[in-house]
C-alpha positions in Angstrom: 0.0 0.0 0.0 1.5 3.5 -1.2 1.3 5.8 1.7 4.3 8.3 1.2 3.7 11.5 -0.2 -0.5 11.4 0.0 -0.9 15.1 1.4 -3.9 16.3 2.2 -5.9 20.1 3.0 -9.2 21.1 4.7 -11.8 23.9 3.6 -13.8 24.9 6.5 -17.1 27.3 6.5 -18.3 29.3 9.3 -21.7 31.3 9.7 -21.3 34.8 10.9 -23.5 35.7 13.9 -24.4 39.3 15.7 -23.1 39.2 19.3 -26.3 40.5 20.8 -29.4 38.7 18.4 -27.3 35.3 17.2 -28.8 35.8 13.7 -26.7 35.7 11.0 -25.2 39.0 9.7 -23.9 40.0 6.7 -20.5 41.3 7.4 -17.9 39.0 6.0 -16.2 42.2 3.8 -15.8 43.6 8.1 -14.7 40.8 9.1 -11.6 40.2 5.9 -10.4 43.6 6.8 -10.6 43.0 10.3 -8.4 39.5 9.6 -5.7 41.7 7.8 -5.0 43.1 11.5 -4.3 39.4 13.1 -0.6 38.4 13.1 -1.3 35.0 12.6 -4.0 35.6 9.7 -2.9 36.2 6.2 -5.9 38.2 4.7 -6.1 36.0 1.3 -6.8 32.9 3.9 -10.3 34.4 4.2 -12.3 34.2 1.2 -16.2 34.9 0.6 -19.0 31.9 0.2 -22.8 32.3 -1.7 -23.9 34.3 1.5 -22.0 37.6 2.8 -22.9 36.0 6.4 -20.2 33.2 5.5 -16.7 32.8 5.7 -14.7 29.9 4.1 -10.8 29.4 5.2 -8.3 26.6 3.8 -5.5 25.0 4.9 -2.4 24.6 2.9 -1.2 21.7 1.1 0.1 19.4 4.9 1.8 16.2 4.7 0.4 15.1 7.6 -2.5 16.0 10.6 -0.1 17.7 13.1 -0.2 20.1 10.4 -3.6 20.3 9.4 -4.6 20.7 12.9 -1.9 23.6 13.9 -3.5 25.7 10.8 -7.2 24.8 11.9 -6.2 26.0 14.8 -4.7 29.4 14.0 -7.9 29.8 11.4 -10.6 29.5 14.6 -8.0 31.7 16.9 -7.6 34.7 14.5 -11.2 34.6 13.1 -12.8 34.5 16.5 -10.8 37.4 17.4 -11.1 39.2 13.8 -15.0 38.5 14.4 -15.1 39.8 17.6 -14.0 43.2 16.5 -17.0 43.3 13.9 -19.7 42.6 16.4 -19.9 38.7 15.6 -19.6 35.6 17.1 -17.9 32.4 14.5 -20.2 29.8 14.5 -19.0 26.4 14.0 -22.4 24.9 13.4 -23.3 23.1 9.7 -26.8 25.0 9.9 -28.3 28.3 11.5 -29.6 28.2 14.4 -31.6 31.1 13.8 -32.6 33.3 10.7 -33.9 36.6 10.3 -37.0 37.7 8.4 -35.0 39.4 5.6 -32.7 37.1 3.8 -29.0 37.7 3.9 -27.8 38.9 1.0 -25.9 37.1 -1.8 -21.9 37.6 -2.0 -21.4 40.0 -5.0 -19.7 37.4 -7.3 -21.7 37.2 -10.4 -21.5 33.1 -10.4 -23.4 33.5 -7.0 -25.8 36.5 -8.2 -26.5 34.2 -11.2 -27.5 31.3 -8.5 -29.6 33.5 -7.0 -31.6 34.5 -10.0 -32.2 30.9 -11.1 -33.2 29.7 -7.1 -34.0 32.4 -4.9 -35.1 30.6 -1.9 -33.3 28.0 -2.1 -29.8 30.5 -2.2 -31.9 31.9 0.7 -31.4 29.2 2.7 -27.9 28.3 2.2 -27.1 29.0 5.5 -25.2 25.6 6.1 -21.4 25.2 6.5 -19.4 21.8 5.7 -15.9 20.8 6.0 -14.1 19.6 2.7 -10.9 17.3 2.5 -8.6 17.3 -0.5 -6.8 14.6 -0.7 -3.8 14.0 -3.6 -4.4 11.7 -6.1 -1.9 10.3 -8.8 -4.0 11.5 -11.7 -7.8 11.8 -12.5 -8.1 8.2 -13.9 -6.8 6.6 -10.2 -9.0 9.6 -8.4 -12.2 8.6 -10.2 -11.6 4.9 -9.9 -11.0 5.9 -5.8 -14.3 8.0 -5.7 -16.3 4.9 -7.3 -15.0 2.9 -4.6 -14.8 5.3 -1.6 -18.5 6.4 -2.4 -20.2 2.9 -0.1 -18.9 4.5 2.9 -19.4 8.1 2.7 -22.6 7.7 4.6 -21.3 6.9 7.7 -19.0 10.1 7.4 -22.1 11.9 6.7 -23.1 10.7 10.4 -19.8 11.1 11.8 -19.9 14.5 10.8 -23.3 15.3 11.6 -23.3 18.5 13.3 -27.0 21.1 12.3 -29.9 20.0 14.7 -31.1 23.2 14.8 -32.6 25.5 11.9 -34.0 28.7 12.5 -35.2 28.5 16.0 -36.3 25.1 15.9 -34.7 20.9 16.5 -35.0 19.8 12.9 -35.4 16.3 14.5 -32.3 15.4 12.1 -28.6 15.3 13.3 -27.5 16.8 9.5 -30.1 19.5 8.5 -27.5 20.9 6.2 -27.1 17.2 4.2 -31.0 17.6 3.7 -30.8 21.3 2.4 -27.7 20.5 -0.1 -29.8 17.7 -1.3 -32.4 19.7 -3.0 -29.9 21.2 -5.1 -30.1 19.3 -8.9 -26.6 17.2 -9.0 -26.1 15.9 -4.8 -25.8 13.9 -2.3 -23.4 10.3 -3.1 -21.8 10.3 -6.5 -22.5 7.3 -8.9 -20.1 4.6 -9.3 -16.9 5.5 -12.1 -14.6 2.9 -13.2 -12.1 5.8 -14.3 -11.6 8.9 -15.7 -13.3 9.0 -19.2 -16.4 7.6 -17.8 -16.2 10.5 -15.2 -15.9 12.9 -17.5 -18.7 11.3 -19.6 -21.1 11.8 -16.6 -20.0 15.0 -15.9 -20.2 16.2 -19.4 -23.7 14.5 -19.9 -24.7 16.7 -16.8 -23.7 19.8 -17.8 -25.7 19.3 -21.4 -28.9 19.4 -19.6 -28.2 22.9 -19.1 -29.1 22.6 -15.8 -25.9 23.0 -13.6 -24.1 25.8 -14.8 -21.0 24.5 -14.2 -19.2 21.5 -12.7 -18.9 23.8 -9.3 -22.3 22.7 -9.0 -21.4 18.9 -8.6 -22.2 18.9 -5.0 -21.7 14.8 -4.4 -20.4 13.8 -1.3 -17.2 13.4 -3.1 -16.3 14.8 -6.3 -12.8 14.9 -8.4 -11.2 19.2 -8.0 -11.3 20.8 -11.6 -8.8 23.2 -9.4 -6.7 21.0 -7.9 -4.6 17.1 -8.4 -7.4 15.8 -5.4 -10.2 13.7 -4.7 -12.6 16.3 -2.7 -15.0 14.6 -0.2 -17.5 17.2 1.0 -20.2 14.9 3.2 -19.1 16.2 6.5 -20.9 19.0 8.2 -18.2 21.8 9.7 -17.1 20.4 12.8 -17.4 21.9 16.6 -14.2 21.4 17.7 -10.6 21.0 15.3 -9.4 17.3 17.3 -13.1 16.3 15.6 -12.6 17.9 12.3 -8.8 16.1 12.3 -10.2 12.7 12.8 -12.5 13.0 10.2 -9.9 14.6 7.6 -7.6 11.5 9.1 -10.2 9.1 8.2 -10.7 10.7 5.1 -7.5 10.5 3.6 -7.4 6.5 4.8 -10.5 6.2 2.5 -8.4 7.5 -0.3 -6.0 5.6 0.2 -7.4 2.5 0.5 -9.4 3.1 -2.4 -6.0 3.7 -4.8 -4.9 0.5 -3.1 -8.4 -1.3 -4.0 -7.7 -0.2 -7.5 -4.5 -0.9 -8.1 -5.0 -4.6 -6.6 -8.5 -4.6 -9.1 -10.2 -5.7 -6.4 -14.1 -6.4 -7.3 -16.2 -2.9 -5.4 -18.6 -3.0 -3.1 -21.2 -0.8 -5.5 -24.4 -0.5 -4.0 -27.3 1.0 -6.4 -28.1 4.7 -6.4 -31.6 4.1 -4.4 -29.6 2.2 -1.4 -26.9 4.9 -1.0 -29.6 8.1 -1.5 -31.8 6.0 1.7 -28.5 5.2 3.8 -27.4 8.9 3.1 -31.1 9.7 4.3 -30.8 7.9 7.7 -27.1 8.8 8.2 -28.3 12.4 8.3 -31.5 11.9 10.6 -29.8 10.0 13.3 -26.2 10.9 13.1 -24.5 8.5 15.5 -27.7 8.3 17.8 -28.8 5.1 16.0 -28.6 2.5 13.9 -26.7 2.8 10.4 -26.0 0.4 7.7 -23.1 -1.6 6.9 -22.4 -0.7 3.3 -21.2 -4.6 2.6 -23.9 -6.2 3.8 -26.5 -3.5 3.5 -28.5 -4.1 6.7 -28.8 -2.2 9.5 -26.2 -2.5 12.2 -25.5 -0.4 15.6 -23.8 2.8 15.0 -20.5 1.7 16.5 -20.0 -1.3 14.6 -20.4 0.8 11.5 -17.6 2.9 12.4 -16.3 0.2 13.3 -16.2 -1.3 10.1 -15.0 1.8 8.7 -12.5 2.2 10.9 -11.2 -1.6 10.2 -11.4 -1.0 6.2 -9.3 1.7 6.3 -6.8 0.3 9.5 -3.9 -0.5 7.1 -3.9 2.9 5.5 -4.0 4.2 8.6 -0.7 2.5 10.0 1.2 3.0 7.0 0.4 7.3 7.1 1.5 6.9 10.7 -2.2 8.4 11.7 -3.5 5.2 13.3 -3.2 6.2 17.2 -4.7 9.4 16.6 -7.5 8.6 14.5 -8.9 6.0 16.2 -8.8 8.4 19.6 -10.6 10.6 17.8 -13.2 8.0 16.9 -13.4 6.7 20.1 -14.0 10.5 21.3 -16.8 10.8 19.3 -18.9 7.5 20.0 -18.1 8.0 23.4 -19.7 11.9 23.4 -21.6 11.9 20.4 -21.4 14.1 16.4 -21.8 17.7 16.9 -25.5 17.1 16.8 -25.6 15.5 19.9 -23.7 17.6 21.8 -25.5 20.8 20.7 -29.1 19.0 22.1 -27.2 18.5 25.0 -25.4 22.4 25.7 -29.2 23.3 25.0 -30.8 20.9 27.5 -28.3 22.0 30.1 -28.0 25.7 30.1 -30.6 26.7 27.0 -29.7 29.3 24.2 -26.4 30.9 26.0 -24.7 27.3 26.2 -25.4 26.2 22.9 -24.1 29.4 21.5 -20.9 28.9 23.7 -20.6 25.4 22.4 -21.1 26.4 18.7 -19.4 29.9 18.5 -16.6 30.0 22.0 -15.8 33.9 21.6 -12.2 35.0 22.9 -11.4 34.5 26.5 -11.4 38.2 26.8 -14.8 38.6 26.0 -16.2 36.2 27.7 -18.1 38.7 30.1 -20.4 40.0 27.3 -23.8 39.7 27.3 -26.2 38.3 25.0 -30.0 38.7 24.1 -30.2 35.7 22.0 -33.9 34.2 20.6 -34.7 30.6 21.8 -34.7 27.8 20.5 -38.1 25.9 20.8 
C-alpha cells in the first residue's frame, strides 16, 4: 500500500453571527479587513462563500495532521478574534440556528448572483457550512476509480460528521439539516459509481448538457474529483465543533483515499451498491447521526452505529498504519462514539443551560470577551 507523499488540506465554512441577536449578519467584507490586523491571519486565507454572512478558510497543502490541525487552529483563533472586533460571534455549526425575516444577501460574485436569479429561496437558505478534504491523487483516472470505490462509505462520514440540529429556531429532528438542504440542489448527495476517468468525464459532461448545472462547481456529491486542484474532494461532513473532531474526520478521510487507490491498483471487485440504497443510507445517516442504527455498506442491513464505524475504521486500518495516523484517528473516533457528532452535543449544551450554552458550544468567543452579554432568541 503507497502511503508516502498522500498530502492532504481542509476547507472549512463558518456562519457569521451578531453578538447580541445570534442571527446571521452580513458582514464578512468587516470581518476580511478586520483579519488583515491578526498576526497570525494572512488576509487572502479568508475568502467569501454564496452568502455575505459566511466565511470559508483553507488550509495549505500538509503532509500530515499535526499540520492540518496547527492551521485549523490558527484559522478559529484569528477569526474569533477578527469577528469579535466586527460585532460577531464564529459559528461552528453546519446550519443556523436562527434566521432573520430578511434574507442575507448574496456575495457580489456574479456566479453567485446568477445562482440567486435561477433559485431564490433555495440560495436563501444556504445557511449551512461543511468541512471539505482534498486529498492527492496520482492523476484523475486513479482519483475517479478511488471516488467509485470510496463512495459505499461516505454515509457513515455523513453521520460522523453530523453537526446542524437546529434551523431557524427550531430541533429539525435530524442530526445533519445541512445534508437535507444541499440535497435539493439538482446534482447531490453520493456520486455514482466510475470505473475511471473518461467515464467520469462522460457523466460530468452529460450533466452539464442538460443545461441545468451551470458549471461542474455545482457537482455537490459527497465526493467529487477538484477541476482546481490534483485531489479527490469529499464534501459529506458538516463543519465540525471542535478541530481534534474535524482532524479525525480529515484522518479518516485521507485513509479512504487511500485504501481506495490500493483497491484499485490490486482490481479488487467494489462494493457498489445502487443509487436508491446509497440516497436512503445517506437519508438515515443524516437523521440519526450517531444516535442510531446505520447500515453496513457490505452487507446493506442495519447495524449499531458503533459497529459501523467500526467497520469503517477496520477498512481503512492498514492505510492508517502506514500514514502513521492510526493512534490518533482511532482516539478521535473513540472521542466521538463515546460523546456523540456535533449534533448531539448541541441537544445537550441546550438541554443543560438553553440558548447561551449552545451558543458557547457552537461559537466560543475569545477569552477576553467572555463577560459580554447576549440577548439571543430561543430555540423551541
Amino acid at each position: 500500500m503507497r502511503t508516502t507523499g498522500v498530502t492532504l488540506g481542509v476547507e472549512e465554512e463558518f456562519l457569521l453571527l451578531d453578538r447580541r441577536t445570534a442571527l446571521p449578519v452580513p458582514r464578512v467584507g468587516e470581518l476580511q479587513r478586520a483579519a488583515e490586523r491578526e498576526s497570525e491571519l494572512n488576509g487572502e486565507e479568508v475568502d467569501t462563500e454564496l452568502l455575505q454572512s459566511m466565511v470559508e478558510v483553507a488550509t495549505p497543502v500538509c503532509s500530515g495532521l499535526d499540520g492540518v490541525a496547527a492551521h485549523l487552529a490558527r484559522f478559529r483563533t484569528s477569526l474569533r478574534s477578527a469577528a469579535r472586533h466586527v460585532d460577531c460571534r464564529l459559528a461552528a455549526t453546519g446550519g443556523s440556528p436562527f434566521m432573520a425575516e430578511a434574507s442575507v444577501p448574496v456575495t457580489g460574485e456574479q456566479r453567485y448572483q446568477e445562482m440567486r436569479a435561477k433559485a431564490a429561496r433555495l440560495v436563501d437558505e444556504q445557511l449551512i457550512c461543511g468541512m471539505h478534504i482534498h486529498v492527492a491523487v496520482p492523476d484523475r483516472q486513479a482519483g475517479a476509480a478511488a471516488l467509485g470505490r470510496l463512495r459505499p462509505w461516505l454515509p457513515t462520514l455523513v453521520a460522523m460528521g453530523a453537526n446542524s440540529p437546529f434551523w431557524d429556531g427550531d430541533d429539525t429532528g435530524f442530526a445533519s439539516w445541512r445534508t437535507v438542504v444541499f440535497g435539493r440542489w439538482p446534482v447531490s448527495g453520493s456520486p455514482p459509481f466510475f470505473s475511471g476517468a473518461a467515464h467520469y468525464e462522460e457523466r460530468v459532461a452529460a450533466l452539464l448538457g442538460t443545461g441545468v448545472i451551470a458549471d461542474r462547481h455545482q457537482l455537490y456529491w459527497h465526493a467529487r474529483l477538484s477541476d482546481d486542484y490534483p485531489t479527490l474532494e469529499i464534501r459529506s461532513p458538516d463543519v465540525q465543533l471542535d478541530v481534534e473532531s474535524a482532524v479525525t474526520l480529515a484522518g479518516l478521510a485521507r485513509a479512504m483515499v487511500v485504501t481506495a487507490l490500493d483497491e484499485g491498483r490490486r482490481a479488487t471487485r467494489p462494493v457498489d451498491p445502487s443509487a436508491s440504497v446509497l440516497q436512503a443510507v445517506s437519508w438515515h445517516a443524516a437523521r440519526h447521526g450517531l444516535s442510531a442504527d446505520l447500515v453496513d455498506p457490505r452487507t446493506e442491513t442495519p447495524v449499531r452505529a458503533a459497529d459501523a464505524v467500526g467497520g469503517l475504521l477496520d477498512h481503512v486500518t492498514p492505510a492508517l498504519k502506514g500514514l502513521g495516523d492510526l493512534g490518533r484517528v482511532t482516539a478521535g473516533v473513540r472521542r466521538l462514539l463515546d460523546n456523540g457528532a456535533g449534533a448531539e452535543r448541541q441537544r445537550g449544551a441546550l438541554a443543560r443551560g438553553g440558548t447561551g450554552e449552545l451558543l458557547d458550544l457552537i461559537a466560543p468567543e475569545p477569552v477576553d470577551a467572555a463577560e459580554a452579554t447576549r440577548a439571543a432568541p430561543r430555540v423551541c
